[in-house]
ZATI-134781 format. One record per residue (C-alpha): x, y, z; residue in one letter; residue number from 1. Coordinates in nm, 2 decimals. Layout:
X / Y / Z / a / NUM;
...
//
This chain:
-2.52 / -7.58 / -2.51 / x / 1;
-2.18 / -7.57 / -2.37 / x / 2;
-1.94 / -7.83 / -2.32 / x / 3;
-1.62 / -7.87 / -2.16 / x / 4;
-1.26 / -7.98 / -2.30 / x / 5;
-1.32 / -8.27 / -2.12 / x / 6;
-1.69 / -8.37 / -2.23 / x / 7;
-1.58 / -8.34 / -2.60 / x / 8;
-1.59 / -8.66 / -2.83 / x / 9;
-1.40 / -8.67 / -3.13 / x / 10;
-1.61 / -8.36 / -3.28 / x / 11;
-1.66 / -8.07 / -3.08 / x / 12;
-2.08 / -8.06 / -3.02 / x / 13;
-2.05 / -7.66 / -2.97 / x / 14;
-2.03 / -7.60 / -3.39 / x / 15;
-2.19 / -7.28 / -3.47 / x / 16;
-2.57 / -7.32 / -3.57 / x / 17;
-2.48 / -7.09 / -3.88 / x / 18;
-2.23 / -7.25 / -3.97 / x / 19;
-2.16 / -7.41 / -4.34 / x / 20;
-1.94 / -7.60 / -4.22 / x / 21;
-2.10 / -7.71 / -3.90 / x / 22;
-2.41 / -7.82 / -4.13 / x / 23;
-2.14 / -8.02 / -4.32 / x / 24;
-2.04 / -8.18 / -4.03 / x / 25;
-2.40 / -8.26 / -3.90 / x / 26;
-2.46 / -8.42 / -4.18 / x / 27;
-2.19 / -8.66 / -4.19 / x / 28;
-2.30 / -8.73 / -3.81 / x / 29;
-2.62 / -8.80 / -3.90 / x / 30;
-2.51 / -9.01 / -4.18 / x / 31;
-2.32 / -9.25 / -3.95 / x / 32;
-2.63 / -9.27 / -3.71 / x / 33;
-2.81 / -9.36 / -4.04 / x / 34;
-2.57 / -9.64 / -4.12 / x / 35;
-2.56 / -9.75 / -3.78 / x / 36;
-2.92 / -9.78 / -3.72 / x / 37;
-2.92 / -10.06 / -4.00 / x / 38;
-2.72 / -10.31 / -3.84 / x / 39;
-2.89 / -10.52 / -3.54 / x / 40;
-2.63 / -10.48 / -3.25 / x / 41;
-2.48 / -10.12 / -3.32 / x / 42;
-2.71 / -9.84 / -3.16 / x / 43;
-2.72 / -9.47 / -3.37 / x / 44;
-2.72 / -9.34 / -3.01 / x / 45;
-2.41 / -9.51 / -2.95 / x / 46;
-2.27 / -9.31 / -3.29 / x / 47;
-2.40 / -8.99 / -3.11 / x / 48;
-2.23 / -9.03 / -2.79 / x / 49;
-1.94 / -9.12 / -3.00 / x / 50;
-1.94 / -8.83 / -3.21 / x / 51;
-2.02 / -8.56 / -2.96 / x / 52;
-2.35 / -8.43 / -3.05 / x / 53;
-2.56 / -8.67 / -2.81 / x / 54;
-2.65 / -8.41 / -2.59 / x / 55;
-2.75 / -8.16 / -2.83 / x / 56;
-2.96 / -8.37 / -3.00 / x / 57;
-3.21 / -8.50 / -2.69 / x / 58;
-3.24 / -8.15 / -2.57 / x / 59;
-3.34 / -8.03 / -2.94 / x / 60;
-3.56 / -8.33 / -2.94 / x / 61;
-3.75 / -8.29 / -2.64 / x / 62;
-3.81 / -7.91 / -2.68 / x / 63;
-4.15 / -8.00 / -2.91 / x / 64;
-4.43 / -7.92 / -2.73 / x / 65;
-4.71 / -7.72 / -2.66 / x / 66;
-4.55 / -7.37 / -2.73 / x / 67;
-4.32 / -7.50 / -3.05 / x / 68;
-4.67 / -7.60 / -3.17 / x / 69;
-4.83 / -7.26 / -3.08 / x / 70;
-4.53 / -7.13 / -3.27 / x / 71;
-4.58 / -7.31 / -3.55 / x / 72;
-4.93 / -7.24 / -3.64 / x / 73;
-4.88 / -6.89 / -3.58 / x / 74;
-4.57 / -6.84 / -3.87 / x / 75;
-4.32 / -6.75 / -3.57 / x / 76;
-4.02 / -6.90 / -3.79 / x / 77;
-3.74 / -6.78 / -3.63 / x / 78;
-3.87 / -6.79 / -3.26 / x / 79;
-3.93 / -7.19 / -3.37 / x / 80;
-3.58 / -7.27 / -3.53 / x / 81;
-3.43 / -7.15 / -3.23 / x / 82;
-3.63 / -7.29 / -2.97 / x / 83;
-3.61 / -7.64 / -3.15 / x / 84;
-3.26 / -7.62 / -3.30 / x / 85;
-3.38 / -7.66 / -3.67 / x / 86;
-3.09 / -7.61 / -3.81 / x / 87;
-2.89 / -7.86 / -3.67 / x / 88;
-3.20 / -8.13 / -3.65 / x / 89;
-3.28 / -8.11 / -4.05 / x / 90;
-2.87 / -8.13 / -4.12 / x / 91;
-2.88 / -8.47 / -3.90 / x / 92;
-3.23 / -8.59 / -4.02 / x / 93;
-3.07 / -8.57 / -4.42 / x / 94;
-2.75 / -8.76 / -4.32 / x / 95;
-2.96 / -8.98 / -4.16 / x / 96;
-3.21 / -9.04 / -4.40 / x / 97;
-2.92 / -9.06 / -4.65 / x / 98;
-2.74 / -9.34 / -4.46 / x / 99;
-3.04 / -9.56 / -4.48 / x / 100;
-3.13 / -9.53 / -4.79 / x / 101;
-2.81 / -9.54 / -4.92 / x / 102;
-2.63 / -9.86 / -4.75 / x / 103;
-2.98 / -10.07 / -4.59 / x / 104;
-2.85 / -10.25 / -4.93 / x / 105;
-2.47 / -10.26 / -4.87 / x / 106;
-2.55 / -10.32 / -4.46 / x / 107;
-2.83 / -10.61 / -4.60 / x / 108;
-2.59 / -10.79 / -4.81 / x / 109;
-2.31 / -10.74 / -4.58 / x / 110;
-2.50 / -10.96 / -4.24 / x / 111;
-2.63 / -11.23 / -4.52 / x / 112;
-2.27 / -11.30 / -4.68 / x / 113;
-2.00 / -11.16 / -4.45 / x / 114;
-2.15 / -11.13 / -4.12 / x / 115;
-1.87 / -11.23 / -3.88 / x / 116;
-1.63 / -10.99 / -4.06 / x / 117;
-1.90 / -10.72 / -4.03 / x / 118;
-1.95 / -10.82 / -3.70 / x / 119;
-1.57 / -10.79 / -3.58 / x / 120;
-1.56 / -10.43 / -3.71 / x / 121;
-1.86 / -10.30 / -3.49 / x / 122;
-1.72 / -10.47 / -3.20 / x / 123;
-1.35 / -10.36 / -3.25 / x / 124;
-1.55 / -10.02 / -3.31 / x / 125;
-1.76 / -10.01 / -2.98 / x / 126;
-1.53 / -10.18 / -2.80 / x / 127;
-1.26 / -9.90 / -2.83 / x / 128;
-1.56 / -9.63 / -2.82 / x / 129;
-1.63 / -9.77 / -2.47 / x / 130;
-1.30 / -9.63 / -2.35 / x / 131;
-1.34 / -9.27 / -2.51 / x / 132;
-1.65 / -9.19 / -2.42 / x / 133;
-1.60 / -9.25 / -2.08 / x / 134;
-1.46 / -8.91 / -2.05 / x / 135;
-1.80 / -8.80 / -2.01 / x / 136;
-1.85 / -8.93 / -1.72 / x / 137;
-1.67 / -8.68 / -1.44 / x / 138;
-1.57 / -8.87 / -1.15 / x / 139;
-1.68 / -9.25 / -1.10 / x / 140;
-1.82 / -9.26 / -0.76 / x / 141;
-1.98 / -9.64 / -0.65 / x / 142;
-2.34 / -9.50 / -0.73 / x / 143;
-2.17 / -9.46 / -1.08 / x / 144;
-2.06 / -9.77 / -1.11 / x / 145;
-2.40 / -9.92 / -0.95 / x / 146;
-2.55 / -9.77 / -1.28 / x / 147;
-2.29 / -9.88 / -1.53 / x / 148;
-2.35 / -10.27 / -1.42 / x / 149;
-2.73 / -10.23 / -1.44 / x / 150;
-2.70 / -10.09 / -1.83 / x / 151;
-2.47 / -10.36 / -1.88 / x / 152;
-2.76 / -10.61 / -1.70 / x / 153;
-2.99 / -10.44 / -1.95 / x / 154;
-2.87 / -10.47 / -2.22 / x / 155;
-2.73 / -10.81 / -2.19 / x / 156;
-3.07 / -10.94 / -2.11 / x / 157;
-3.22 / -10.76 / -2.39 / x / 158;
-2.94 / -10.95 / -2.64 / x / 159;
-3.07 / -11.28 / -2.52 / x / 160;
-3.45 / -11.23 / -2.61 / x / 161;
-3.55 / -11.43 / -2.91 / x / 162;
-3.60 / -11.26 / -3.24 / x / 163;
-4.05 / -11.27 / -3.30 / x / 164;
-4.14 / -11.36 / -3.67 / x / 165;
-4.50 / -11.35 / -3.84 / x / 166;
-4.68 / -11.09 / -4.04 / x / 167;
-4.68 / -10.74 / -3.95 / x / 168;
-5.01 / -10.52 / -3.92 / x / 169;
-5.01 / -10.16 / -3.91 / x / 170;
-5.08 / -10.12 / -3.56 / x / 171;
-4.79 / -10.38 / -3.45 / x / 172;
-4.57 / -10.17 / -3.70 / x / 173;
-4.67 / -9.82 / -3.51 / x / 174;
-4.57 / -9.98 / -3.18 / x / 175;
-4.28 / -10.20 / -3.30 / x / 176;
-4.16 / -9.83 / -3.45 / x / 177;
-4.25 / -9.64 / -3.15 / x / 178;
-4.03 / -9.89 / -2.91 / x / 179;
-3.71 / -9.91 / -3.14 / x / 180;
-3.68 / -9.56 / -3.18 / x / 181;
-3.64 / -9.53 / -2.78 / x / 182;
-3.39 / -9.78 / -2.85 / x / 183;
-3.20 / -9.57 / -3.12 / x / 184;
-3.11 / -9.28 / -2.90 / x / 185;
-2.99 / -9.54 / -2.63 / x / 186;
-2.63 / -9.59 / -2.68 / x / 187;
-2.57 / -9.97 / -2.64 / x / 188;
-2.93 / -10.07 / -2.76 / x / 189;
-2.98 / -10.15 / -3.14 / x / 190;
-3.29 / -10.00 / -3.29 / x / 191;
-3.24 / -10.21 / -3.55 / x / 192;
-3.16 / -10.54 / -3.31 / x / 193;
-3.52 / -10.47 / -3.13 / x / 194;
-3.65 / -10.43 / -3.45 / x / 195;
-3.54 / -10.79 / -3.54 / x / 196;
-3.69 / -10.93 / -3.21 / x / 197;
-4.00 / -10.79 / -3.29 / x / 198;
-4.00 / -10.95 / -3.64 / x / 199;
-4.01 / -10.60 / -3.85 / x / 200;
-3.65 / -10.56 / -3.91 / x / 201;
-3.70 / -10.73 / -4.26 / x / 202;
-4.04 / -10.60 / -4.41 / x / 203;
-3.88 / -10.24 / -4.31 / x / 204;
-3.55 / -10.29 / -4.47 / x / 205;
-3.68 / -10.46 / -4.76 / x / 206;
-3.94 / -10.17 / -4.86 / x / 207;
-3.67 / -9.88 / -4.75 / x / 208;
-3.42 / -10.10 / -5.02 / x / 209;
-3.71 / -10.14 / -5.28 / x / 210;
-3.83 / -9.79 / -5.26 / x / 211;
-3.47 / -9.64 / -5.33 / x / 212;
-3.47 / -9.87 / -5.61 / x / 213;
-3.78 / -9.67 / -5.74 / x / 214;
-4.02 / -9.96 / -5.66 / x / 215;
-4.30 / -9.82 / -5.47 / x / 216;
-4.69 / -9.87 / -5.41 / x / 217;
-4.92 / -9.75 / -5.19 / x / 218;
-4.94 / -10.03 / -4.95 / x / 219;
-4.54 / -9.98 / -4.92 / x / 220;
-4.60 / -9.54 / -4.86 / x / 221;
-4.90 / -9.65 / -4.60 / x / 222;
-4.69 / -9.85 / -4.42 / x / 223;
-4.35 / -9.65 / -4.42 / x / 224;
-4.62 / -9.33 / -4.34 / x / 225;
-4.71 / -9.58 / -4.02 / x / 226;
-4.42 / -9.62 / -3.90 / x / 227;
-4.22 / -9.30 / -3.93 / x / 228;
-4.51 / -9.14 / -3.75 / x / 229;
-4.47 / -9.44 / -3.48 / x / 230;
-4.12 / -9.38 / -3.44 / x / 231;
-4.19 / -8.99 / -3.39 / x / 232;
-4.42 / -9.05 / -3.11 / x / 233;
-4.20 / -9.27 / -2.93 / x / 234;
-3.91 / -9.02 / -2.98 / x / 235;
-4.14 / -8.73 / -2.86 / x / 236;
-4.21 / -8.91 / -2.59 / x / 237;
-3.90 / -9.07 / -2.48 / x / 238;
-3.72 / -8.74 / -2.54 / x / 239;
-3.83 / -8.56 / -2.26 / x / 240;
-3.77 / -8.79 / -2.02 / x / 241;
-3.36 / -8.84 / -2.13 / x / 242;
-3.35 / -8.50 / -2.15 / x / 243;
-3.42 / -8.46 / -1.79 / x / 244;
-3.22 / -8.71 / -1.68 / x / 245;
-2.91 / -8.57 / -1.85 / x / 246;
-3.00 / -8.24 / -1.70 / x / 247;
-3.02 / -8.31 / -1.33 / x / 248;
-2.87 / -8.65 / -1.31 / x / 249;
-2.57 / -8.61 / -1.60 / x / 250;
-2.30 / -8.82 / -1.51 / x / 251;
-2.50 / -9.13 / -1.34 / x / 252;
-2.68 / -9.09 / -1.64 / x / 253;
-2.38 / -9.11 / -1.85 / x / 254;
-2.27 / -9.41 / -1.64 / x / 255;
-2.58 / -9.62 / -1.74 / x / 256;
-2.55 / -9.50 / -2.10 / x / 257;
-2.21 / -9.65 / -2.09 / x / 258;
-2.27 / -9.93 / -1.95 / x / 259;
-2.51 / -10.02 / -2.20 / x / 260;
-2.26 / -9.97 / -2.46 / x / 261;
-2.11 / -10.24 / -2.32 / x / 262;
-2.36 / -10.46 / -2.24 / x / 263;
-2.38 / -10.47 / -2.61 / x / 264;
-2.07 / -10.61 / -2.70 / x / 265;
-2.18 / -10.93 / -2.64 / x / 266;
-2.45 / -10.91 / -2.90 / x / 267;
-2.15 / -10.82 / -3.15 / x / 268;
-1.90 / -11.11 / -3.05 / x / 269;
-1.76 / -11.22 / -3.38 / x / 270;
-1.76 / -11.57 / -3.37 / x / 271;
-2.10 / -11.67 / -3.41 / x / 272;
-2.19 / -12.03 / -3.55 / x / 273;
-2.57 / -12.05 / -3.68 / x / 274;
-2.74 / -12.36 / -3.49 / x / 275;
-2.81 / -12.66 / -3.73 / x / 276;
-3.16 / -12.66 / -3.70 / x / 277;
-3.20 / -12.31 / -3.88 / x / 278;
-2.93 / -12.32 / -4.09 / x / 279;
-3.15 / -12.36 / -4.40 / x / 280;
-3.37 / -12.12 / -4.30 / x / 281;
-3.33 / -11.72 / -4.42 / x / 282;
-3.09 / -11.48 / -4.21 / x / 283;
-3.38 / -11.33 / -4.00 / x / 284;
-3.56 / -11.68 / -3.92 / x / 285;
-3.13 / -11.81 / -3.78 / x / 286;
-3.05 / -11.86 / -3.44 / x / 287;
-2.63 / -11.83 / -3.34 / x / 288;
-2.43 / -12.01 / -3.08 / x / 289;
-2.15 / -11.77 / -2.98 / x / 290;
-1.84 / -11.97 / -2.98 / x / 291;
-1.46 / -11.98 / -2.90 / x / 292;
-1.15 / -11.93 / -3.14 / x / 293;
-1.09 / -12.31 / -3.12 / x / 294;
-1.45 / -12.38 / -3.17 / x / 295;
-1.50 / -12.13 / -3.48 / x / 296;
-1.48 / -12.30 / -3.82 / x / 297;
-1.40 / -11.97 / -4.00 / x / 298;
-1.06 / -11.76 / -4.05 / x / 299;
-1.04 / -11.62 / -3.66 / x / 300;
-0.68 / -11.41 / -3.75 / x / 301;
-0.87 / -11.22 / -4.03 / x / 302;
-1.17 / -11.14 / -3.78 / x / 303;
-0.89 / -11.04 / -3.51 / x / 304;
-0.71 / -10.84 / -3.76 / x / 305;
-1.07 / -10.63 / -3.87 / x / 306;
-1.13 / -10.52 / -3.50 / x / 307;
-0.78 / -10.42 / -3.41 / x / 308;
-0.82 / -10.19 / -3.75 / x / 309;
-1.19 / -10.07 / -3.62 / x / 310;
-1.00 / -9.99 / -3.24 / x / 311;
-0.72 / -9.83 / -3.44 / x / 312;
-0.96 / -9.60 / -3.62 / x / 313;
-1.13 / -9.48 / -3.32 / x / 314;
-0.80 / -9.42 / -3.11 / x / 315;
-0.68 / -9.22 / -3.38 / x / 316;
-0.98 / -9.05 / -3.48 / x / 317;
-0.98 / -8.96 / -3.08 / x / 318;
-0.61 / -8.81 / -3.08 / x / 319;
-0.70 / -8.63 / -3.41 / x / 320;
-0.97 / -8.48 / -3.22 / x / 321;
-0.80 / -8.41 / -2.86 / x / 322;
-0.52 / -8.22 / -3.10 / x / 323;
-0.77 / -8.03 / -3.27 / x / 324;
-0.90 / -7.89 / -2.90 / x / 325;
-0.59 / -7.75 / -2.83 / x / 326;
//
């Protein structure tokens, strides 16, 4: 895949495919999609875009079919890590992988006791990723913009849905895995956050955090085997389609993604006051006003003072990177 001065994002998505240090790198990437796919409101797709390698990773994605099948049951390695990009795919699978495992704890603990600070630095950080990642959109025409305002729609409707809670069978697992996933590689749209509306954010971040902690049955590997395999075939699928769409339609494309970047934002505002009839209830059972500074009981300078640090990172990440390109 190619890419233009213009099209790159922080990290250049061109890194050689044999490439030590390129597998380094793909790691780390996948590691902050990992760590970003925990948190309800902050999209690993959105980490993607961000990071460059968005692109590269649909088209990898939706190049299992038929043939990379034939391929595989006939032993023609080589023919299938280049038709499928292997390489790069199992570098970002481990950092993604790695990122779950490793902070679903730190990310739990983090929306129970400090979620309006956690909540500032994931807006301050999409909020300022909004404005670099525009870049990839060539020229905006009105068509352009059309798109942008119906991702924001989207989004913004999807923020406002409320949160589904009961038990969780292995077929509504399946399907709950095979939605959010589509959700994942959307930037703007929170795998995580539809998780949570379809009441399976907790059961899955509670077995992830109990089965790094060495605390594993069978009933736990049945239903973590259910719904990686749920959240394959809804990437399969969903693949294909984005893959197109960034082929022939690229920048209106773009546009919408964008736009649902920022239709997100709202979902991340800061100050959030839980409503008093679910105060006592647990985290994923709480429903939250958003408020105003003068309305938020809380410390609004140190909130303020979080996202300008999150926008601050991204800005100079950004020049860091632009310099590099030169």
């Amino acid at each position: 895949m190619t890419s233009t001065s213009e099209d790159t994002v922080f990290l250049d998505p061109t890194d050689p495919p044999d490439s030590a240090v390129g597998d380094a790198l793909n790691v780390f990437r996948g590691f902050c999609m990992g760590v970003a796919d925990t948190v309800p409101g902050v999209s690993g797709g959105t980490v993607a875009l961000i990071l460059g390698h968005y692109d590269r990773l649909i088209a990898a994605i939706s190049q299992v079919d038929s043939e990379a099948i034939a391929m595989l049951i006939g032993g023609r390695w080589r023919e299938l890590i280049d038709k499928l990009d292997l390489r790069f795919l199992i570098a970002l699978a481990i950092g993604i992988a790695s990122g779950i495992v490793m902070l679903a704890g730190l990310m739990h603990w983090l929306l129970h006791e400090r979620m309006n600070e956690t909540m500032a630095v994931f807006f301050g950080l999409i909020l300022a990723s909004v404005w670099v990642v525009r870049r990839n959109v060539t020229s905006w025409t009105f068509s352009r913009y059309v798109a942008a305002l119906i991702g924001i729609a989207v989004a913004l409707a999807i923020s406002q849905i409320p949160a589904s809670v009961g038990d969780v069978s292995l077929v509504y697992l399946f399907l709950s895995a095979s939605i959010a996933i589509c959700a994942m590689i959307l930037p703007g749209i929170s795998g995580a956050f539809i998780l949570l509306l379809l009441g399976v954010y907790e059961p899955v971040i509670g077995m992830i955090k109990e089965s790094a902690r060495g605390n594993i049955d069978f009933s736990t590997i049945v239903q973590l085997g259910v719904f990686a395999l749920g959240c394959l075939t809804g990437l399969l699928a969903f693949s294909r389609l984005l893959n197109y769409l960034l082929s022939t339609h690229r920048d209106t494309t773009m546009a919408a993604l964008i736009g649902l970047m920022i239709g997100s934002v709202g979902r991340l505002w800061p100050l959030q006051v839980v409503t008093p009839e679910t105060a006592d209830l647990k985290l994923k059972y709480q429903e939250f006003n958003l408020v105003s500074p003068s309305e938020y009981p809380g410390s609004v300078g140190g909130l303020v003072v979080l996202a300008i640090v999150a926008i601050l990172v991204v800005i100079v990440a950004d020049r860091i990177a632009n310099k590099a390109d030169r």
